[in-house]
N, C-alpha and C positions, 0 to 999 in steps of 0.2 A: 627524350626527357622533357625539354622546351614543350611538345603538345601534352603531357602530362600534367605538367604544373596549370595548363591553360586552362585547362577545365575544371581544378581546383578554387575554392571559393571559402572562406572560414570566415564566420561572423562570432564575434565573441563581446558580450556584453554581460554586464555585473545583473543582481537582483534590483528588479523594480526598471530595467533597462526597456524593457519595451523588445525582448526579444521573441515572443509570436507575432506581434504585430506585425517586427519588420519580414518574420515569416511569411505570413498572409502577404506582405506588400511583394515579394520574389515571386507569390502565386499570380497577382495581379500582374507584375510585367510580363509573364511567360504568359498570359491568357491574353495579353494585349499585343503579343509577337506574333498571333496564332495558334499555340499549344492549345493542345486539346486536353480533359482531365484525364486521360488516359495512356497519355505519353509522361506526365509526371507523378513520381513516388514521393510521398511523402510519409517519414517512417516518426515515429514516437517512441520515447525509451519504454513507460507503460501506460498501462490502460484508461488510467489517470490525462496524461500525456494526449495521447489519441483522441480520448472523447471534450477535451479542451479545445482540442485544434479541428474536428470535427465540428464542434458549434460556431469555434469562431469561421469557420471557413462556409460553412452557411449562411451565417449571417450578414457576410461580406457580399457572397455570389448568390444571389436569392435563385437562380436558374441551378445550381447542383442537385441533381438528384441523388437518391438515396445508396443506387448503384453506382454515381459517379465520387462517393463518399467512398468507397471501398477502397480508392488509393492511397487514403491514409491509415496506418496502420501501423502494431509495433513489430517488431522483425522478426520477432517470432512467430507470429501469422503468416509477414511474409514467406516466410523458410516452407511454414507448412500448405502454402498456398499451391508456391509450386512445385515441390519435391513430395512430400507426403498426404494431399487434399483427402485418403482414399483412407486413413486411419483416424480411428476416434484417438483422444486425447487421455493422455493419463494426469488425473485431477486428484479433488481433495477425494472424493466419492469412492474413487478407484483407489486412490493409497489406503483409507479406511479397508476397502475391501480386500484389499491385498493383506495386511494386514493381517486380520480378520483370521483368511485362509489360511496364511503364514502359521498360527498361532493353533488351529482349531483339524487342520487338514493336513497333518506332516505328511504323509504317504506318497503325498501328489507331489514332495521337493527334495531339492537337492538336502542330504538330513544333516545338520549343524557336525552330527559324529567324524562326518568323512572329509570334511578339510578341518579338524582344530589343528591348531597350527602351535608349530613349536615355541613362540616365540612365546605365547599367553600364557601368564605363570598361573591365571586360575580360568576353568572351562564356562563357559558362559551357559547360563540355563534363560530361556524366554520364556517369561510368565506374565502374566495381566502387568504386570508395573514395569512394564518394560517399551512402554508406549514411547515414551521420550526417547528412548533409544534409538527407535526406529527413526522419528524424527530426525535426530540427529543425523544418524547414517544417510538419510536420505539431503540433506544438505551437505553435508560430507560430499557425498557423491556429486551434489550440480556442481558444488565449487571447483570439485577439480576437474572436473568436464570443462567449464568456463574457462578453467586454466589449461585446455587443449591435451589433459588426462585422457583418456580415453579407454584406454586396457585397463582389467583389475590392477598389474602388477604395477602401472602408474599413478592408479587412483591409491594403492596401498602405500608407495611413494609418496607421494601427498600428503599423506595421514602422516606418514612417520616426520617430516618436514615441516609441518603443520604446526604452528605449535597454540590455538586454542582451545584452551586448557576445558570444555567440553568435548575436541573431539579424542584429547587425551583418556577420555572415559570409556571411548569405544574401544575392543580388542578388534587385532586383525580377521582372527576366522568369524566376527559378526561383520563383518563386512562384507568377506569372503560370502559367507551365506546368503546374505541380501542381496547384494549384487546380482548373483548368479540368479537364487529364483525371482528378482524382479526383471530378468531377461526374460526368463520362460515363461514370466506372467505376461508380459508385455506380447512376445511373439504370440503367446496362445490365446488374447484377448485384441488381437490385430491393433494394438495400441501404442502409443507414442509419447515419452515426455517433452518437456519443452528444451531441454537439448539435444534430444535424436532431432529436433523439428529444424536447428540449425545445421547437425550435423549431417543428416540428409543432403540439405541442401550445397554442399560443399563435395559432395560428390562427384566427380567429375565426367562424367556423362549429363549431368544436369545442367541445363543450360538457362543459365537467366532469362529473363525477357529485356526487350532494349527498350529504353525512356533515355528522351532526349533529358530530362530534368529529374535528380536525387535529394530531397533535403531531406537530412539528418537531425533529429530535433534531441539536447541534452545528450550530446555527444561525446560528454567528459565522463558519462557513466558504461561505456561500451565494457566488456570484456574480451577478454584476448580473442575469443572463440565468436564474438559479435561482430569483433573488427575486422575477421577474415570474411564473412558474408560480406563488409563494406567494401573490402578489395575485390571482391568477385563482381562486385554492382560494379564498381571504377573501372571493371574494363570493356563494360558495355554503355555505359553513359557517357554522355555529352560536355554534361555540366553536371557537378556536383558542390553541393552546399552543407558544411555544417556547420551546426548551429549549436554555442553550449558555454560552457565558463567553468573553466579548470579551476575555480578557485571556490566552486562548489560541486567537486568529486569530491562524494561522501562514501563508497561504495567498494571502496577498496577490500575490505573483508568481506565482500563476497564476488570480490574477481573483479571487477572492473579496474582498467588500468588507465589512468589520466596520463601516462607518460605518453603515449601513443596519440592520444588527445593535441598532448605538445609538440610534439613532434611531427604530425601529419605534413607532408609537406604540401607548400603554398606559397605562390609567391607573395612581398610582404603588399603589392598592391592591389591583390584581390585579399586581402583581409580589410577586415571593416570591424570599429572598433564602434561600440555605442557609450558612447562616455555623458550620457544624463540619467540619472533616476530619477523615478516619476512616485517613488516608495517612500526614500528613508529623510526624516527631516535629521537635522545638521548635529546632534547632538550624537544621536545611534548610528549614524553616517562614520562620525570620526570614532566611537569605539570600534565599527566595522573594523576599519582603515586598522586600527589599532592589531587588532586580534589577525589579521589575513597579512599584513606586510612583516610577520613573525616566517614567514614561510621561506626558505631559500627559493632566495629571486631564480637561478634556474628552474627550479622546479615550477617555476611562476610562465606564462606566455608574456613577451616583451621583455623578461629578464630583468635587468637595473631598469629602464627604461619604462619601467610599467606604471610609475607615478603619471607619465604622459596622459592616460586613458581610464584613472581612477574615474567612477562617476562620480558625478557633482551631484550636491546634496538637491536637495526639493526645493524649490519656490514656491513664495507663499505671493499671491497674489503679484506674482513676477513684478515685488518690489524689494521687499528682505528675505532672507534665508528665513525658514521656522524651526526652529529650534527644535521642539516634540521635547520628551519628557521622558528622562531616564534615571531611576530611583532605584534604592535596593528596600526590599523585603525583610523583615527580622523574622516572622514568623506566620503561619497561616490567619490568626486573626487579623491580618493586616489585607493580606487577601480578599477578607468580604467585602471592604472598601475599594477595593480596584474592581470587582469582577463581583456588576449584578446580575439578575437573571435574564436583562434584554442586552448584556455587555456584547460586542463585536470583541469578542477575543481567543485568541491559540497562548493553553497550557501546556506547556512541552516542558521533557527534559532529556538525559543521554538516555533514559532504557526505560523499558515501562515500568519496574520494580519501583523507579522516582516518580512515576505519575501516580502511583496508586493514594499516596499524601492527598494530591491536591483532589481525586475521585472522592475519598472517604468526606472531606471536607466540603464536598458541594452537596455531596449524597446527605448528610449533616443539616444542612440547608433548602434542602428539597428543590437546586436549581439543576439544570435538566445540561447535559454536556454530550456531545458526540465525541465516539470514539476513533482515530485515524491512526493504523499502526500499519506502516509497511512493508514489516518483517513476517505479516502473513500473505498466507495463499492467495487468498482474495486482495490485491493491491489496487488501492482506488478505494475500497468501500469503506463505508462508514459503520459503525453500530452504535447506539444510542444508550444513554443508564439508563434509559424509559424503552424497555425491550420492545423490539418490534413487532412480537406475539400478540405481547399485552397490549399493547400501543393498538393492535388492529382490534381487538376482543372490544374495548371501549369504544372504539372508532362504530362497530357492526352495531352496541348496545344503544349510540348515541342516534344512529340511523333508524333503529326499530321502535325509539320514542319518537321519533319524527315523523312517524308512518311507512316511512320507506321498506322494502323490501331487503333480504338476502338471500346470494345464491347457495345451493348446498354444500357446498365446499365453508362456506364462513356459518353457516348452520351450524356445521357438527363440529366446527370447532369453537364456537358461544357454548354450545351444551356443556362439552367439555368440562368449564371451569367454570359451570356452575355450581353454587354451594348445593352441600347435601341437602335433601329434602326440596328440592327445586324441579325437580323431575320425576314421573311417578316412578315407585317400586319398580325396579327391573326392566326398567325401558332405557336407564341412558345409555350402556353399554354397545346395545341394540343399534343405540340412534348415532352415536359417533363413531361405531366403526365401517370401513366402509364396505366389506362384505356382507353385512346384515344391514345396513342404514336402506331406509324405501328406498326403493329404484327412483322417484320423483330427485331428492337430495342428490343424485349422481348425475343428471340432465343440469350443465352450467349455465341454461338460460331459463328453467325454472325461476320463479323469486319466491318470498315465501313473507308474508308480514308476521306481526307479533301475535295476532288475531288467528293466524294460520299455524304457529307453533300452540298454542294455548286450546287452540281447540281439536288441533286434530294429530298431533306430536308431545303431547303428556307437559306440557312445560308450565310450572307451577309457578314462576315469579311472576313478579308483580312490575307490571310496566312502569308505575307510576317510583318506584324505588331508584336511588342512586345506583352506580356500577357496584359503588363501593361493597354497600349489601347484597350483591346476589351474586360477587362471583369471591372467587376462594382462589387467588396465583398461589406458586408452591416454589418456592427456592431448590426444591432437593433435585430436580432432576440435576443429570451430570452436566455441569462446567467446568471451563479450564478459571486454573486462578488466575488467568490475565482477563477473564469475562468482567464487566460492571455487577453482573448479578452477583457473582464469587462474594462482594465485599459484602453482605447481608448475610447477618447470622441467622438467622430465621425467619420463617413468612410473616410471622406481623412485624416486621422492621423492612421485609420487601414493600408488605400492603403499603404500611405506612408512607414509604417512597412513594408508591406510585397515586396512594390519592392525594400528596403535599403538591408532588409537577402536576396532576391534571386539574388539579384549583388552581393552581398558578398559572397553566397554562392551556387549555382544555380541549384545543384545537393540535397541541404539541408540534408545532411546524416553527415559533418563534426563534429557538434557542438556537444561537448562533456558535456558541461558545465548542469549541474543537480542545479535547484532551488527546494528545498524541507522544510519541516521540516524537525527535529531533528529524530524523531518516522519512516522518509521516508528514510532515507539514511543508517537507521541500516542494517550491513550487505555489504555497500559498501564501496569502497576506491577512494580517486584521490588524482593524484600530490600535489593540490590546496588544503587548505578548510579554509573558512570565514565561520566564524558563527558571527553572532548577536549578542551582549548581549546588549542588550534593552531587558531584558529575561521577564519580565511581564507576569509572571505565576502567576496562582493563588492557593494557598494552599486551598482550599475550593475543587479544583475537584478531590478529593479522595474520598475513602469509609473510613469512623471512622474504623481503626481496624484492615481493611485489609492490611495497608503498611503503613509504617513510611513516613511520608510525604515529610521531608525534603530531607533525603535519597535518594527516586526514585529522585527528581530533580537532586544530585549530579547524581547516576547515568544517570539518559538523559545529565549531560552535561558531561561524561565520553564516552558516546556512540559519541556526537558530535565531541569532539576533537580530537578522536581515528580514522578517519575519512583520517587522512590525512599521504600521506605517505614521504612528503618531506617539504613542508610548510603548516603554520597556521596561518592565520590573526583572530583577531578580533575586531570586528567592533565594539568602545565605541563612540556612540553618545545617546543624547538623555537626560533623566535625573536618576543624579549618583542612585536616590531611587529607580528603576527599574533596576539597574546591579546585574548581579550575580556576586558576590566578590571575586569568583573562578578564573574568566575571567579577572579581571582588572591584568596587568601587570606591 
C-alpha cells in the first residue's frame, strides 16, 4: 500500500491557476532526469485539451518532433491505440450512414416487429422525423456505457433509472432495436465507437505498455468507465500525476464522476495545491468564492480546510488588487455597449436555446461571433455566423481580382453560387459536378486565373463587380436549428449578413468574440464575459446517484464566471422563476 500511495501525485489548482504550465514544468523535470518522450504519457480529457498541450509542449521543447508529439493524447486514442489500431472509427459520417440504412434497408436488420416489447403502451414507427430519436438513443447508450452498462439488459436499466426527461421519450424496444443493429453494423463495417475503444482496452489479455511517467490532464471530468483505463495505467507506472479541480466537474450528466476525482488516494504531501490566479481580478474573484463555497465542503477536496488554498485574486502591477468590473445587464440594447465588433469577449449561457438571444442580436448588427458548443460531435471546433462555405466562396473571388489563380476543387465550387445568367446556357451543371467537370479541374495542382474561366470555361461575370453581385448564397439547404444560418428567414437577410461582416471585416479573421455554452467555453478566457441567467435548467438531467444535482449546477456557473479576466456582465431578463440566484446582483 505505502509503494502505492508513492507513486501517486495530485495537482489541483482553481481557474486562471497556471495549471498546463505547471504541466509542462513536470515535462521539464522528467526530461532533465533523463526521460525520454517516449517513456511518458500524457493524456488530455479532449481534443481541445490535447492540441493546447500539444503547442504548448512545442514551444517549450523546440527539439520534439511530430512523432514524439504522439504521446500526448486523449484516452480514447490511447485505448484505441493499443487494443483496437486495426478498426476504422464509428463517427458522425458513419451514424448518418447507419441511419440512413436503418431507415431505407429494413431487410438487412434485426426488424423493430420482433422485439416490441411489453412494456411500450404504443408501438414505435421510424419515419424521416425521427432523426432526434436516434440521437438520443445514441447518447442514451454512451452514457451508460460510461457508467460501466454494458449489456442491453443494463443499458435498458439505465434508461428505466434515468430520469432525463428526454430519454423518457425513448421506448424500450427502440432501444432494443438500435442497439442490436448498431452491433451488426459496427461488426460488418469492422468499426469501433469511442467506448468499444476503452472498452477493448480493458480486456484482459491486453497489456498496457510501461511509461515510467502518467499525467493526467482535467481529471475531475473522467467517467467511471475512463477511470478504470487509469487503474490499468497505475499498475504499470512509476509515477503518476493528475492534474484537475473538482470544483469545475461540470460533466456529471454525461457520466463523469468527480467523487472518484476526491477520493483518489494520495498522500497529503505529494499534493500540490496552486493557490494564485493569474485570471480573475478581485471583484469576480469573490463572486467565484461566493457561488463555489455553496457546495458541501465534503464534496469539495480539503473539506472545511479548503479556505487554505482559495486562489488569490490578480495583481495589478504587484501593488494593489484590480478590481475588474462586474455589472448586471437589463436588457440586449445594453449589450451593444459592452460588446463591439473587435470586442475580446465569450457570450455564454446554461444551454444553447439562451445563446440564440444574444446570435439574433449581433446577427442584427452585422458583428461576426464564432460558435463553441461541446455538446457536439466535433468537440473543440468552432463554426462562425459568417459560414465557412461562404467565407471561402469570397475568400477564392477576392484571390481572382488579385490575379491569383484557383485549384479545381474551389473552381466548381465559385461556379456553384454564381448568380443566374453568369454562366453560359447549359454549362454550369457540367462544370460543378465532378463526374462531368474537365478532367483539367480534377488535377489539384492545376491553377486556373479569372482569364482562364472567362475564356475557356463559359464564365460570364464580370471581374471588375463586387462578390455581392455575382454570387446568390441560399439559406434553404438543410440546417439544424442550433446552426447560425437557421436564424435567417430568408436569403436576402442571409445576403444581407454576409455583405454588413465583410464590409466590416473583409479579411474575416478579426472577430474574437466566442458564442457558446457554459460546457463550450470551459478551459477558456476573454477580456469580456456575459453570461445569461435566464438559467432554465432542468434538475431532471442527471443520473439519481451519480452527482448531487444542485451542486454540478453551482459548479457550471462557477466554470462560467471564471471565464472572465477583466469584466463580467450578466444578462437578467426574462422571468425572476428561471434566474440562478447566484447571478442576481
Amino acid at each position: 500500500m505505502d509503494q502505492f500511495y508513492r507513486k501517486r501525485y495530485k495537482l489541483i489548482g482553481g481557474p486562471g491557476c497556471g495549471k498546463t504550465t505547471e504541466v509542462i514544468n513536470i515535462l521539464a523535470k522528467q526530461f532533465k532526469a533523463g526521460l525520454q518522450p517516449s517513456q511518458i504519457l500524457l493524456i488530455g480529457f479532449a481534443k481541445a485539451t490535447v492540441t493546447t498541450l500539444q503547442e504548448r509542449t512545442k514551444a517549450k521543447f523546440k527539439w520534439f518532433s511530430e512523432e514524439q508529439l504522439e504521446s500526448i493524447k486523449t484516452i480514447h486514442r490511447y485505448g484505441k491505440d493499443i487494443a483496437c489500431s486495426d478498426k476504422d472509427v464509428f463517427n458522425s459520417k458513419a451514424k448518418r450512414e447507419f441511419v440512413k440504412k436503418l431507415k431505407t434497408d429494413p431487410d438487412n436488420w434485426v426488424m423493430l416487429e420482433t422485439i416490441k416489447d411489453k412494456n411500450d403502451e404504443e408501438f414505435a414507427v421510424w419515419d424521416e422525423k425521427t432523426d432526434k430519436k436516434f440521437a438520443t438513443i445514441f447518447r442514451l447508450i454512451g452514457f451508460a456505457r460510461h457508467a460501466r452498462k454494458k449489456t442491453l439488459e443494463e443499458i435498458l436499466e439505465f434508461h428505466s433509472n434515468h430520469d432525463d426527461f428526454n430519454f423518457a421519450k425513448v421506448r424500450r424496444s427502440e432501444i432494443k432495436y438500435c442497439f442490436n443493429n448498431l452491433n451488426l453494423f459496427k461488426t460488418a463495417n469492422n468499426m469501433i465507437d469511442f467506448e468499444d475503444m476503452l472498452e477493448y482496452a480493458l480486456v484482459p489479455n491486453v497489456h498496457f505498455p510501461e511509461y515510467k511517467v502518467v499525467i493526467l490532464d482535467e481529471a475531475q471530468d473522467l467517467t467511471s468507465l475512463e477511470w478504470k483505463i487509469i487503474s490499468k495505467l497505475g499498475k504499470t507506472t512509476e509515477e503518476m500525476y493528475l492534474v484537475g479541480d473538482d470544483d469545475q466537474g461540470i460533466y456529471g450528466w454525461k457520466g463523469s464522476n468527480v467523487r472518484i476525482f476526491l477520493k483518489w488516494p494520495c498522500q497529503e504531501r505529494h499534493k500540490t495545491f496552486l493557490n494564485h490566479t493569474h485570471r480573475l481580478p478581485t471583484k469576480i474573484y469573490t463572486l467565484a468564492q461566493k457561488i463555489i463555497n455553496d457546495i458541501t465542503p465534503e464534496h469539495r477536496i480539503g473539506g472545511l480546510k479548503r479556505e487554505n488554498y482559495f486562489p488569490c485574486p490578480k495583481k495589478c502591477c504587484n501593488k494593489e488588487n484590480f478590481p475588474g468590473i462586474l455589472n448586471t445587464l437589463h436588457d440586449l440594447e445594453e449589450l451593444t455597449e459592452v460588446i463591439k465588433p473587435d470586442s475580446s469577449a465569450i457570450l455564454c449561457a446554461r444551454d444553447w436555446n439562451h445563446c440564440k438571444q444574444y446570435a439574433e442580436h449581433l446577427r442584427d448588427r452585422g458583428i461576426i461571433w464564432k460558435e463553441k458548443n461541446k455538446l457536439q460531435e466535433n468537440e473543440g471546433a468552432f463554426r462562425s455566423s459568417f459560414p465557412k462555405k461562404e467565407r471561402g466562396i469570397l475568400k477564392s473571388w477576392d484571390e481572382l481580382k488579385a490575379g491569383e489563380g484557383l485549384n479545381g476543387k474551389e473552381v466548381r465550387a465559385l461556379i456553384k453560387y454564381l448568380n443566374p445568367g453568369l454562366v453560359q446556357r447549359g454549362k454550369k451543371s457540367a462544370l460543378i459536378n465532378l463526374d462531368t467537370c474537365p478532367e483539367e479541374f480534377k488535377d489539384g495542382e492545376a491553377r486556373f486565373t479569372f482569364k482562364d474561366l472567362s475564356e475557356k470555361y463559359y464564365v460570364l461575370a464580370d471581374i471588375h463587380k463586387s462578390w455581392f453581385d455575382v454570387f446568390r448564397f441560399t439559406t434553404t439547404r438543410k440546417q439544424s436549428k442550433q446552426t447560425p444560418g437557421a436564424l435567417f428567414a430568408d436569403d436576402d437577410a442571409f445576403n444581407n449578413y454576409l455583405k454588413n461582416c465583410y464590409e466590416n471585416d473583409p479579411t474575416l479573421t478579426k472577430s474574437n468574440i466566442i458564442l457558446s455554452t457554459i460546457h463550450g467555453v470551459k478551459g477558456m478566457e476573454r477580456k469580456k464575459v456575459v453570461i445569461c441567467n435566464d438559467w432554465g435548467f432542468s434538475l431532471q438531467n442527471y443520473y439519481s446517484g451519480l452527482i448531487d444535482k444542485e451542486e454540478e449546477e453551482l459548479r457550471t456557473c462557477y466554470v462560467g464566471v471564471t471565464r472572465a479576466q477583466e469584466e463580467l456582465y450578466i444578462l437578467n431578463t426574462g422571468k425572476e422563476k428561471n434566474k440562478f440566484p447566484y447571478l442576481i446582483l
